[in-house]
C-alpha positions in Angstrom: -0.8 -16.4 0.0 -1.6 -16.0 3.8 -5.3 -16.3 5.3 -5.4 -12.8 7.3 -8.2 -12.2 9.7 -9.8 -8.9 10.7 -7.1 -6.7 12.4 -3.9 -9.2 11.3 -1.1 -6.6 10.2 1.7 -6.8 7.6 4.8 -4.2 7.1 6.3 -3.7 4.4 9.3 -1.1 5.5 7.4 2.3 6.6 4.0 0.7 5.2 1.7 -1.1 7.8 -1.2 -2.6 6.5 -3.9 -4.3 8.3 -6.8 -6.4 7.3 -10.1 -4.6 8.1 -13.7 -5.3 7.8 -15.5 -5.7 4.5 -17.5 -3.2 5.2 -15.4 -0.4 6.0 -16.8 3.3 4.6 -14.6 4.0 2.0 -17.3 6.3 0.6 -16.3 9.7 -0.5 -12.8 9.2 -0.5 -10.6 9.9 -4.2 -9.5 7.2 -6.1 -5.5 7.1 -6.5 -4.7 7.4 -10.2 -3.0 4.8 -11.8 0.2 5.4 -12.3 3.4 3.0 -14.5 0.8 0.4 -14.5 0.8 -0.2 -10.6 -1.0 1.9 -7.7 2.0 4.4 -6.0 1.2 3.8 -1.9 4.5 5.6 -0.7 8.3 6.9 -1.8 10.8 6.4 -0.4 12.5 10.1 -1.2 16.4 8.9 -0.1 16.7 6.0 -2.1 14.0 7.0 -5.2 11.7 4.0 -4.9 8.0 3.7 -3.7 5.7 0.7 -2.7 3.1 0.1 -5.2 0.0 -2.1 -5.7 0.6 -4.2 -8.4 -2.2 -6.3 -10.4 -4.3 -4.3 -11.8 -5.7 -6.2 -14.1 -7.4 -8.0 -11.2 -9.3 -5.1 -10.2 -8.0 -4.3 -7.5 -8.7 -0.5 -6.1 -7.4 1.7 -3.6 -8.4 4.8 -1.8 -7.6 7.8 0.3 -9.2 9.5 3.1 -6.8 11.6 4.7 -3.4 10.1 5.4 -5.3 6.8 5.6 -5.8 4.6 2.5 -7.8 1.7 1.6 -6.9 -0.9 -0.6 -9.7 -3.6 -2.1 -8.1 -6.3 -3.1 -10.4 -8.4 -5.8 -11.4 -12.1 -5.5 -9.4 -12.4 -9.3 -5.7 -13.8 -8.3 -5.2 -11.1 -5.2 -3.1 -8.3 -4.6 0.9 -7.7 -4.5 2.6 -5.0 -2.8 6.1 -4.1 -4.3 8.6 -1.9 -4.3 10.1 -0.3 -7.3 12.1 2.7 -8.7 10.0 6.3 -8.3 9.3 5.2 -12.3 8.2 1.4 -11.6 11.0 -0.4 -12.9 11.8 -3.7 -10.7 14.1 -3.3 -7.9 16.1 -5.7 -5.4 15.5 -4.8 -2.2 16.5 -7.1 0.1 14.4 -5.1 3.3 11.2 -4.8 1.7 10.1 -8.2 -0.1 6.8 -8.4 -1.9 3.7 -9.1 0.0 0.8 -11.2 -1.6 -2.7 -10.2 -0.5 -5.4 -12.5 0.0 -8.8 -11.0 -1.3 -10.4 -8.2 1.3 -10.4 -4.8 2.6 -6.8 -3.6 3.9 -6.0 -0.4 5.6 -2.6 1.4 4.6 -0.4 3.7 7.2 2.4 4.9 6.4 5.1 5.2 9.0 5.1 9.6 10.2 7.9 11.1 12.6 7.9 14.6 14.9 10.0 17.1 13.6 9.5 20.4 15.8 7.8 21.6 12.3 5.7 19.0 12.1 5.4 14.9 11.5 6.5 13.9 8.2 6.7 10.4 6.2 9.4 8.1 7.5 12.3 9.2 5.3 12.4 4.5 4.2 
């Protein structure tokens, strides 16, 4: 696992996260529901997978406010981005290997693009 400093970023496909301070005000925002045993971040609608916090168990939590989201990732063995099927079975893909988190505060974008109608998720 990678020591990441305040502001260091990671991509995994059309998901950027980047480390942010402790204290950020997560406050008020709703708490993603669990969901396979893993935390959904984003699908991927073409090819039916999604990235998803796994390690729950550790007590990790994440959070939306708007199209932003946090994710606290516990002192208890870190955090793992994946990606699996929309249904959380294990899937190959080559592009978008796991990412281990260290413990801290990470903010989650998801890749948007204009369409005259409006900007949209990244069809990954």
């Amino acid at each position: 696992m990678t020591k990441m400093k305040v502001g260091d970023t990671v991509r995994q496909g059309d998901v950027l996260l980047m480390r942010v301070a402790a204290d950020v005000d997560t406050g008020g925002s709703e708490v993603v529901a669990e969901d396979h045993g893993a935390l959904p971040i984003a699908y991927g609608e073409s090819t039916h997978h999604r990235h998803q916090v796994a390690g729950l168990a550790s007590g990790n939590k994440l959070f939306r406010r708007g199209s932003v989201q946090f994710l606290e990732v516990s002192a208890k063995g870190g955090g793992r981005i994946e990606v699996t099927s929309d249904r959380g079975e294990a899937l190959p893909v080559e592009r978008h290997d796991p990412i281990a988190l260290p413990k801290g505060t990470f903010g989650i974008v998801v890749q948007e693009e204009y369409t005259p109608e409006a900007y949209r998720p990244v069809g990954d």
